[in-house]
TORKOL-4160 file (C-alpha; in steps of 0.2 Angstrom, whole numbers, padded with zeros to 4 digits, m for minus):
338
<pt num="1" X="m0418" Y="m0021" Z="0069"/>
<pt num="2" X="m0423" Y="m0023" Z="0050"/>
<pt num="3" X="m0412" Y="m0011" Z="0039"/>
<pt num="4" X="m0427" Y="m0004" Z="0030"/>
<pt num="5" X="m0431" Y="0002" Z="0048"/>
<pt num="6" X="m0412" Y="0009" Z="0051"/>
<pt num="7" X="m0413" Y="0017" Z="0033"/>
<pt num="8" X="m0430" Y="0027" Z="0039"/>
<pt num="9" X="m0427" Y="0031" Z="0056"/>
<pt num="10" X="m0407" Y="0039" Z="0049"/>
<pt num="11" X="m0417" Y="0049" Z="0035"/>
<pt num="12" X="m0429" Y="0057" Z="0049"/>
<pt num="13" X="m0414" Y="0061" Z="0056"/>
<pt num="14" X="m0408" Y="0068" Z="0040"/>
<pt num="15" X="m0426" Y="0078" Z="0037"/>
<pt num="16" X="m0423" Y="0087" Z="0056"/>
<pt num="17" X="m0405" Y="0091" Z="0053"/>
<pt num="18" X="m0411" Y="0099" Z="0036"/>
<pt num="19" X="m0425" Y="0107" Z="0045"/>
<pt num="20" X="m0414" Y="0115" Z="0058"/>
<pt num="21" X="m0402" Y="0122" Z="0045"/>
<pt num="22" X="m0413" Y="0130" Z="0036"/>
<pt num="23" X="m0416" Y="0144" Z="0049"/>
<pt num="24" X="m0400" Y="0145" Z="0058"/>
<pt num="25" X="m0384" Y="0154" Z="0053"/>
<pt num="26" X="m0370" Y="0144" Z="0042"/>
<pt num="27" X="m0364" Y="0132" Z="0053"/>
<pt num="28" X="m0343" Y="0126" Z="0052"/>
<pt num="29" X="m0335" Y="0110" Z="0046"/>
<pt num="30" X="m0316" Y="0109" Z="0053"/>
<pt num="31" X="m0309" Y="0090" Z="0047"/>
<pt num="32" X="m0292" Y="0085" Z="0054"/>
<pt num="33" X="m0279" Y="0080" Z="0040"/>
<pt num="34" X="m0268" Y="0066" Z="0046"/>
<pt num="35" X="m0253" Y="0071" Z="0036"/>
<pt num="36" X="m0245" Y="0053" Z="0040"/>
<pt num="37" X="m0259" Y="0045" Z="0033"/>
<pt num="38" X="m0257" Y="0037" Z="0014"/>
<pt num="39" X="m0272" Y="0041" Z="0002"/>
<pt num="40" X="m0288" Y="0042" Z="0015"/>
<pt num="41" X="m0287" Y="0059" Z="0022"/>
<pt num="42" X="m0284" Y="0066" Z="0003"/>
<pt num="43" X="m0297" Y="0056" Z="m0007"/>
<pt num="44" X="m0310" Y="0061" Z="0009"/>
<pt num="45" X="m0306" Y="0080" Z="0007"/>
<pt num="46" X="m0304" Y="0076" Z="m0013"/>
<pt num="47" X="m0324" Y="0071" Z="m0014"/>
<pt num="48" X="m0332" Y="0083" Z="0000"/>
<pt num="49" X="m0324" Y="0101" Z="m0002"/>
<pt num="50" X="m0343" Y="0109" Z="m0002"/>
<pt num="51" X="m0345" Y="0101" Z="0017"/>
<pt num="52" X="m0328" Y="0105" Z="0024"/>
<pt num="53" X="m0327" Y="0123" Z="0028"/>
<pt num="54" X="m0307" Y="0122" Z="0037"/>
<pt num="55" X="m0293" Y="0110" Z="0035"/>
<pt num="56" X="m0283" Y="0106" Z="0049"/>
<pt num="57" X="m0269" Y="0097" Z="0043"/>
<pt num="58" X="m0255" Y="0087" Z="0056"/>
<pt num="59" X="m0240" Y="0099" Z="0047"/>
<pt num="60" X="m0232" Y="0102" Z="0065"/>
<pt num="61" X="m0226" Y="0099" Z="0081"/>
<pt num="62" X="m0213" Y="0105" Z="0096"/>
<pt num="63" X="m0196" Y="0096" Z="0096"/>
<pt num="64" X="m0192" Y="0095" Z="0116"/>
<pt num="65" X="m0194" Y="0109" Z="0129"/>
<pt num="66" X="m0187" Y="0126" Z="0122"/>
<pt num="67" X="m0198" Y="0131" Z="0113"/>
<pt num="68" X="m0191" Y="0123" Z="0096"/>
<pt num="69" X="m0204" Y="0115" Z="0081"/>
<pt num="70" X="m0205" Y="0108" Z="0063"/>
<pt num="71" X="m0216" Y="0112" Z="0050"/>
<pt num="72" X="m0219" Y="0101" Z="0034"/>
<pt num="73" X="m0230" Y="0108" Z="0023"/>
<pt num="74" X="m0241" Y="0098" Z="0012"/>
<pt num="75" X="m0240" Y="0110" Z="m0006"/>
<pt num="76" X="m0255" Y="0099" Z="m0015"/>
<pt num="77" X="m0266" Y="0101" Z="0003"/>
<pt num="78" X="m0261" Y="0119" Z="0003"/>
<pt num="79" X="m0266" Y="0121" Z="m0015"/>
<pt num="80" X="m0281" Y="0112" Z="m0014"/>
<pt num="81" X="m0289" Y="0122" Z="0003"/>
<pt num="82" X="m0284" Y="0139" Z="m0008"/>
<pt num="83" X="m0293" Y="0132" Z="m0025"/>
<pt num="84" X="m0311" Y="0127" Z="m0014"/>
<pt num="85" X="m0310" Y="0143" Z="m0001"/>
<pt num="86" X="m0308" Y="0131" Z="0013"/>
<pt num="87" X="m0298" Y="0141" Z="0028"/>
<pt num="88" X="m0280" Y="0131" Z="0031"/>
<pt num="89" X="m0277" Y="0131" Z="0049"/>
<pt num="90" X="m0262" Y="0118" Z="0052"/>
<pt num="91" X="m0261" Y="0109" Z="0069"/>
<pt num="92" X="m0247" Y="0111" Z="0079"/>
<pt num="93" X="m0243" Y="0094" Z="0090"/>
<pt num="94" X="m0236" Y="0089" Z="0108"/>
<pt num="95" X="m0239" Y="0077" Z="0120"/>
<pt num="96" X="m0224" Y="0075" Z="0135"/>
<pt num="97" X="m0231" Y="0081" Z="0150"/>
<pt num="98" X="m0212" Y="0086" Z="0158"/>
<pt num="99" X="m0208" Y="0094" Z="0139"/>
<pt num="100" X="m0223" Y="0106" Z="0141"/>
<pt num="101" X="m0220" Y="0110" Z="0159"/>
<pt num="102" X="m0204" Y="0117" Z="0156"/>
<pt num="103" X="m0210" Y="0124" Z="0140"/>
<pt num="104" X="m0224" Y="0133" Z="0146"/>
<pt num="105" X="m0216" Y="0140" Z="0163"/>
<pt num="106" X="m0201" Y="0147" Z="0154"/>
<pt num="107" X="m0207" Y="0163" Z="0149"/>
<pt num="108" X="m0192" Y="0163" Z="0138"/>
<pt num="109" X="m0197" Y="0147" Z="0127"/>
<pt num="110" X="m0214" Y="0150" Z="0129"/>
<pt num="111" X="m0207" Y="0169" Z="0117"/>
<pt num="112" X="m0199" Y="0158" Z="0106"/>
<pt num="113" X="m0211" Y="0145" Z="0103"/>
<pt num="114" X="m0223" Y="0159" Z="0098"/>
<pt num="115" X="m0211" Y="0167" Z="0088"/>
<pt num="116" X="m0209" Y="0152" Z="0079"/>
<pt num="117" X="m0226" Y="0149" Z="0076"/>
<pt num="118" X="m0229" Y="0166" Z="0070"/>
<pt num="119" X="m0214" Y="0161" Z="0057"/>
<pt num="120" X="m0222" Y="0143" Z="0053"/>
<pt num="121" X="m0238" Y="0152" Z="0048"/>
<pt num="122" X="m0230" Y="0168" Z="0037"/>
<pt num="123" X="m0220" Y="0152" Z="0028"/>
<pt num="124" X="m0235" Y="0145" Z="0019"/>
<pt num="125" X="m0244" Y="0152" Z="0006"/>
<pt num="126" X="m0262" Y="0151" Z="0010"/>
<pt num="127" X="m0264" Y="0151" Z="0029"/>
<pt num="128" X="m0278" Y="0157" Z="0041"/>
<pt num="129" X="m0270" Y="0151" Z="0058"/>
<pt num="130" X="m0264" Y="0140" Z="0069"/>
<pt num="131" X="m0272" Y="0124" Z="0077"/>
<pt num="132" X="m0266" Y="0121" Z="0098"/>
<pt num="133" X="m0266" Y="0102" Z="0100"/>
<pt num="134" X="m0257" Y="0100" Z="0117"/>
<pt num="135" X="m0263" Y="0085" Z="0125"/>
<pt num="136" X="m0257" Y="0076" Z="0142"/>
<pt num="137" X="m0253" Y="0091" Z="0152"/>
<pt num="138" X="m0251" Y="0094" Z="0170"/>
<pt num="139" X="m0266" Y="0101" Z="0177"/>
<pt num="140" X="m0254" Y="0112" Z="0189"/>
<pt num="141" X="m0250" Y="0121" Z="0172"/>
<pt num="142" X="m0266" Y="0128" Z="0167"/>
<pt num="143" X="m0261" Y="0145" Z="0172"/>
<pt num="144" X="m0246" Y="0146" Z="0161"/>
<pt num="145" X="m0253" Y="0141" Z="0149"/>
<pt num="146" X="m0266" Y="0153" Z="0150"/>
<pt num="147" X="m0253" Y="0165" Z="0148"/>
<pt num="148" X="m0247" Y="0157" Z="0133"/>
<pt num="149" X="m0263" Y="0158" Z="0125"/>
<pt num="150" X="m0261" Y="0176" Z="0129"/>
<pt num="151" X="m0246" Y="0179" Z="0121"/>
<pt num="152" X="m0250" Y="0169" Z="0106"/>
<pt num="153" X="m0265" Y="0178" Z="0102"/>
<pt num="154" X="m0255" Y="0196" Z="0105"/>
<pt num="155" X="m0244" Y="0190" Z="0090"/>
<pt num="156" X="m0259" Y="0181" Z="0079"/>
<pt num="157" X="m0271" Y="0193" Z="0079"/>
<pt num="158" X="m0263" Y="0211" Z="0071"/>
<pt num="159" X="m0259" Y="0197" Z="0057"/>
<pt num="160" X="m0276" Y="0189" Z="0053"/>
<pt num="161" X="m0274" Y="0174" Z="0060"/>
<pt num="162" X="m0284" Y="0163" Z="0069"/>
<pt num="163" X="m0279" Y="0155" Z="0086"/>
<pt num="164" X="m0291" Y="0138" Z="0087"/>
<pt num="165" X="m0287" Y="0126" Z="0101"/>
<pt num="166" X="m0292" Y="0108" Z="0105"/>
<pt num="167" X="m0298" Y="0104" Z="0121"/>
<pt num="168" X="m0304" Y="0088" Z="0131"/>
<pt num="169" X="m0322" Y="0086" Z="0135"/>
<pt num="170" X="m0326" Y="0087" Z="0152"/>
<pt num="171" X="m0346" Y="0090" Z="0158"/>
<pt num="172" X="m0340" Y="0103" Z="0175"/>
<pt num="173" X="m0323" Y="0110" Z="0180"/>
<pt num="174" X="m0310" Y="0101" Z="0190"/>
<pt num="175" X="m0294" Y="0110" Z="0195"/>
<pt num="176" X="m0284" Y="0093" Z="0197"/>
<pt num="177" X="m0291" Y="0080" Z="0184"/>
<pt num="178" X="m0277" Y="0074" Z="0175"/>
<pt num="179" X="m0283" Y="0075" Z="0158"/>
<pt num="180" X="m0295" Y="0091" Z="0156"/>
<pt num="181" X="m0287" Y="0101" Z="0172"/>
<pt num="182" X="m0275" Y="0109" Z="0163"/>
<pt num="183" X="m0288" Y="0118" Z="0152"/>
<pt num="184" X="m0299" Y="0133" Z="0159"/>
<pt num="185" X="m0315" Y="0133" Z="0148"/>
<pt num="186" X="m0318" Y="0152" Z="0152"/>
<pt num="187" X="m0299" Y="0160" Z="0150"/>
<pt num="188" X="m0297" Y="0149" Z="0133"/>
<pt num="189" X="m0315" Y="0156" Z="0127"/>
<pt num="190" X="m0308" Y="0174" Z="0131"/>
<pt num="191" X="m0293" Y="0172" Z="0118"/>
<pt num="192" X="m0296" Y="0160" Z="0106"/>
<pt num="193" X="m0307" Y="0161" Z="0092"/>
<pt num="194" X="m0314" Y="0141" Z="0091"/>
<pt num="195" X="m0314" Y="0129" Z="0104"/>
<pt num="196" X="m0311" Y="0110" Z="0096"/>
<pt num="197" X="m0320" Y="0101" Z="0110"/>
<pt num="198" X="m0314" Y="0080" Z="0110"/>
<pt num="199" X="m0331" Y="0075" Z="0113"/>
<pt num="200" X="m0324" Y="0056" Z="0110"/>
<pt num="201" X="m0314" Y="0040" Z="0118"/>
<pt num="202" X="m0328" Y="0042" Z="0130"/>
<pt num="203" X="m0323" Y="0023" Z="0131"/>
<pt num="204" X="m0306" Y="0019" Z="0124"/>
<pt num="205" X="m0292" Y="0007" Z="0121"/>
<pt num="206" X="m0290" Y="0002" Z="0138"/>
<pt num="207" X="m0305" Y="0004" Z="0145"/>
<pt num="208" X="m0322" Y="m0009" Z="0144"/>
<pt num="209" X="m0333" Y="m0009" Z="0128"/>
<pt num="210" X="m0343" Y="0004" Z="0126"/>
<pt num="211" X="m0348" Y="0019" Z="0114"/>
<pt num="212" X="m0335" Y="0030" Z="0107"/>
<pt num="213" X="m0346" Y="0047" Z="0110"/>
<pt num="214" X="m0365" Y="0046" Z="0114"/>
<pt num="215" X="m0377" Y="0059" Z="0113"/>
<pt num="216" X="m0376" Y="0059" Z="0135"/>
<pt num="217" X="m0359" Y="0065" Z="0134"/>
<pt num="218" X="m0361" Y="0078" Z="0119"/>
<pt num="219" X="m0375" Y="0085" Z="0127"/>
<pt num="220" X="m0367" Y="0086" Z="0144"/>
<pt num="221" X="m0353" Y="0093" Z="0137"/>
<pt num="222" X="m0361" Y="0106" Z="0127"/>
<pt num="223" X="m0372" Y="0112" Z="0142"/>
<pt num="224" X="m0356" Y="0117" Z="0152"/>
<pt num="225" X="m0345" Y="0123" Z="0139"/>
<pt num="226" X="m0360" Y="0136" Z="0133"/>
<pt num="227" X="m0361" Y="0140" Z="0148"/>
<pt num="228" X="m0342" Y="0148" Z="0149"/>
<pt num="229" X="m0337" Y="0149" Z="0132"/>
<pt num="230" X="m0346" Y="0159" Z="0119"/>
<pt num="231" X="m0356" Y="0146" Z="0109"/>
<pt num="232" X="m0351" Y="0152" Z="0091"/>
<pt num="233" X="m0332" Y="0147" Z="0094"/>
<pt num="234" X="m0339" Y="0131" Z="0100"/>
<pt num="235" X="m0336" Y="0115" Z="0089"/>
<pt num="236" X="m0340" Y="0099" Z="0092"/>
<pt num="237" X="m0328" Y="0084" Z="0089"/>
<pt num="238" X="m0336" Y="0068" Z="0081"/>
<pt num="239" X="m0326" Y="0053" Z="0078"/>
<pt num="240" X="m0323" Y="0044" Z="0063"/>
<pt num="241" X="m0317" Y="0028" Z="0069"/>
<pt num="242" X="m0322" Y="0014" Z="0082"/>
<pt num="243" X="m0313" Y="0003" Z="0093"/>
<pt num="244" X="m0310" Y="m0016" Z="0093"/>
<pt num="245" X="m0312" Y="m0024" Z="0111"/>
<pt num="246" X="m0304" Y="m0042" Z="0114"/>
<pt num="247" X="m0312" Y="m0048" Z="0131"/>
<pt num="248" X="m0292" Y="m0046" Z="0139"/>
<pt num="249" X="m0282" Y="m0032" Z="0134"/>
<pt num="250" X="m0280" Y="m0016" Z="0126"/>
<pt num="251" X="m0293" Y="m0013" Z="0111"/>
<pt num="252" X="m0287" Y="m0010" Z="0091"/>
<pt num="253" X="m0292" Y="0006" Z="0083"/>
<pt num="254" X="m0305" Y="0003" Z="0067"/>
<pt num="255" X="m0308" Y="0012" Z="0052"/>
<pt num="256" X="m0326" Y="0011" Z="0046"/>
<pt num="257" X="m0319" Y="0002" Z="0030"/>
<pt num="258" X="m0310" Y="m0011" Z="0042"/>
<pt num="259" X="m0327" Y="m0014" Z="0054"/>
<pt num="260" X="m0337" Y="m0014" Z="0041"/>
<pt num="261" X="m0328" Y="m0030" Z="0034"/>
<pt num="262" X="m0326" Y="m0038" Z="0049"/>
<pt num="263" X="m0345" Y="m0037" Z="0050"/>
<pt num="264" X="m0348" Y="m0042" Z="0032"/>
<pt num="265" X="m0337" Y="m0059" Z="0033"/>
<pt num="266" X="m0342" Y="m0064" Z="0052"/>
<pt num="267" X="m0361" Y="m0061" Z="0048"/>
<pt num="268" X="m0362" Y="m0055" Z="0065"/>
<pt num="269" X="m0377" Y="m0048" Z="0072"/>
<pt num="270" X="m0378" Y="m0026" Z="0070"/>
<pt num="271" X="m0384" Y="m0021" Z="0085"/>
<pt num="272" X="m0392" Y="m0001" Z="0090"/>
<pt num="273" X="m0389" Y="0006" Z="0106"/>
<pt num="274" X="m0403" Y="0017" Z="0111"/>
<pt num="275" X="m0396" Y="0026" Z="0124"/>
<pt num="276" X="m0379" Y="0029" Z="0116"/>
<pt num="277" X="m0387" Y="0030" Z="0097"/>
<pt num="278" X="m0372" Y="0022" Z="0091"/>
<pt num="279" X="m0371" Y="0004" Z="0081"/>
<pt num="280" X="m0361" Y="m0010" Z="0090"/>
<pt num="281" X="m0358" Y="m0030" Z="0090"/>
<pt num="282" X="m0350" Y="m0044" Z="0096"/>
<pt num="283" X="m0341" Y="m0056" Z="0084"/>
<pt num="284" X="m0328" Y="m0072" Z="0087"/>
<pt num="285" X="m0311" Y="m0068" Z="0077"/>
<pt num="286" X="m0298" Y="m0081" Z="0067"/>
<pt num="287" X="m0293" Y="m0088" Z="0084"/>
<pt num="288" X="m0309" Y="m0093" Z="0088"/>
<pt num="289" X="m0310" Y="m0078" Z="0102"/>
<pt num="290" X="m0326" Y="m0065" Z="0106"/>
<pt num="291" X="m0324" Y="m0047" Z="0103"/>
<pt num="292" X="m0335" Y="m0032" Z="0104"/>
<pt num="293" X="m0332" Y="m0017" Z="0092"/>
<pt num="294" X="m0342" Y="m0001" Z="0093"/>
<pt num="295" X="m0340" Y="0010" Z="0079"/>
<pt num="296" X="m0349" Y="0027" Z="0070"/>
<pt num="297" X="m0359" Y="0027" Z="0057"/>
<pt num="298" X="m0371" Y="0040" Z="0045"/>
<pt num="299" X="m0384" Y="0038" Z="0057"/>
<pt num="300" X="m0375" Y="0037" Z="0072"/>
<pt num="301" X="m0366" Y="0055" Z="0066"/>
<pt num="302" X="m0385" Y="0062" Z="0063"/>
<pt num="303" X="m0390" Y="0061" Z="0080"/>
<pt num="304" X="m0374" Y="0071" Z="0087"/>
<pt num="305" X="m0377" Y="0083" Z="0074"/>
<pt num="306" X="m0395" Y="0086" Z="0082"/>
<pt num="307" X="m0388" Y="0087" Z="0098"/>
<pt num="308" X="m0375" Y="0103" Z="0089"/>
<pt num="309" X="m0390" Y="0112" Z="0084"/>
<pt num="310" X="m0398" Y="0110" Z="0099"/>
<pt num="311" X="m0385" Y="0120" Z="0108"/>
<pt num="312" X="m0380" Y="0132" Z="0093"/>
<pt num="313" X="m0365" Y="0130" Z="0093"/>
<pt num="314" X="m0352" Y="0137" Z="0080"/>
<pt num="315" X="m0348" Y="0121" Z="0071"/>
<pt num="316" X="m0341" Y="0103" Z="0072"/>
<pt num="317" X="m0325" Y="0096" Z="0070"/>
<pt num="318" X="m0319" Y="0079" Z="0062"/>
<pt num="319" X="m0305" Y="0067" Z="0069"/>
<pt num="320" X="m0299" Y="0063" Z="0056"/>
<pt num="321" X="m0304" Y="0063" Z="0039"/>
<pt num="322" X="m0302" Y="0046" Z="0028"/>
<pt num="323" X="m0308" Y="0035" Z="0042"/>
<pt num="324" X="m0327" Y="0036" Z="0037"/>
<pt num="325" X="m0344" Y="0029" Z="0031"/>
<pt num="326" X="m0346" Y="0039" Z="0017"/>
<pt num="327" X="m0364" Y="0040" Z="0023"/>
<pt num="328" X="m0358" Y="0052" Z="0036"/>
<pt num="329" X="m0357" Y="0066" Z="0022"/>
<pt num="330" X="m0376" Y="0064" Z="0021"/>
<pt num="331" X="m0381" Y="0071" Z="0038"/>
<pt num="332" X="m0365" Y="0084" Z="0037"/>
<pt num="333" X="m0370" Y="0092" Z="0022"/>
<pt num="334" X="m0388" Y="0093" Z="0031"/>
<pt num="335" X="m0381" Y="0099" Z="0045"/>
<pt num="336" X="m0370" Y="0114" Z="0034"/>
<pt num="337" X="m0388" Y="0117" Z="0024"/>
<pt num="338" X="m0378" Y="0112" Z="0008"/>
């Protein structure tokens, strides 16, 4: 496909975004600051305040099973959120599955984790909540951790702060799926006040080539989720990176600066999947061996952004800042109506 072609059919795209925006109610922009990251997540959030409305930044995580965390403040983040009006709401991490059973079945570490938390948050300056970012758990623990969320939010809310959570995608309930189980759409809809749905690594590092997050999945996701969660504390994940697949073996993680590059210096063919809406192709490395990288793009981003509107949800959220087309703000600024 001709890029004069690409560049029209991305700026119909941008037209309906601005179009929809102009007669719905302000729509949110959460980006995910990788902390461990060096300049990319500050120089993103450094040029696009006006279309970031909340700041997540990777400042802590639990240590073990008893309840126990860090928090490492980034002062020039802080400082910068406070200076643009954009909401602080740090992200607090964990991923052993046997770490957060015994956690979150103690009622006595699940107290002192939320104590702790409560204590993170009152140390910082400028802060409007916490970010949940548990991932892996046991899908046997999804009613204590329910509980959890319960108790958290008994301690947030008489402060001001918000509870926001991230959640995996998932298109129907299952009470035993071993990556979304663990999390009940309706109970975390009742006590938290947005929902970060991971509406990405629909294919990932291990699995065949394919897109990252299509419109199917977005849309499928959104049609359940509205259904059991209110639709303002809806956000929508968008990726802002691709994955690199040899033809054996696990696939490399890409920023947009990184596949672009690759694609500059191979000359390999860009190809547009109409289905998916998202750019792929198929290039043959230093060693002489084939690979296939799909990736996001500006116009790949305005197409899940028409699929946001189209369910009215509360906003969208970005993982992670630095890793992007800069062509991405384009149809993000559309979407926010700035």
């Amino acid at each position: 496909m001709h890029c004069s072609t690409l560049h029209i059919k991305y700026s119909i795209l941008i037209l309906l975004l601005l179009a929809c925006s102009a007669s719905a109610a302000p729509r949110e922009v959460a980006g995910f600051y990788f902390n461990y990251s060096e300049s990319g997540p500050w120089d993103s959030a450094a040029a696009n305040p006006d279309a970031i409305s909340m700041l997540c930044p990777t400042w802590m995580g639990i240590r073990g099973s008893k309840g126990e965390m860090y928090c490492k403040e980034d002062p020039k983040v802080t400082a910068f959120a406070k200076e643009h009006g954009i909401r602080l709401v740090p992200l607090i991490w964990g991923s052993d599955r046997k770490a957060m059973h015994e956690l979150f079945n103690s009622i006595e570490y699940r107290t002192r984790l939320v104590r702790n938390i409560v204590a993170a948050l009152d140390s910082i300056s400028y802060c409007q909540g916490v970010n949940l970012d548990f991932e892996g758990m046991d899908a046997a623990d999804r009613y204590v951790y329910d509980f959890f969320l319960i108790e958290l939010a008994a301690k947030l809310k008489p402060k001001g702060y918000m509870l926001t959570i991230d959640v995996p995608a998932k298109a129907s309930e299952s009470l035993t799926n071993s990556w979304a189980g663990a999390f009940d759409y309706a109970e975390i809809g009742k006590y938290c006040d947005r929902v970060m749905i991971m509406t990405y690594d629909e294919h990932w590092s291990t699995s065949h080539p394919g897109p990252v997050s299509s419109v199917q999945l977005c849309d499928r996701v959104l049609e359940y989720a509205t259904s059991v969660i209110p639709a303002e504390k809806i956000y929508m994940g968008l990726p802002f990176y691709g994955y690199d697949w040899p033809a054996k073996g696990r696939a490399t993680s890409r920023l947009y600066s990184r596949t672009s590059q690759i694609l500059e210096q191979t000359e390999a063919k860009l190809n547009w999947d109409r289905d998916a809406k998202t750019p792929w192709f198929v290039y043959t490395d230093s060693n002489g061996a084939k690979r296939t990288t799909y990736f996001e793009n500006g116009r790949s981003i305005a197409a899940k952004l028409v699929i946001a509107h189209k369910w009215n949800i509360g906003g969208i959220c970005i993982w992670s800042l630095g890793n992007e087309d800069p062509a991405m703000w384009d149809a993000i600024r559309a979407y926010r109506g700035r």
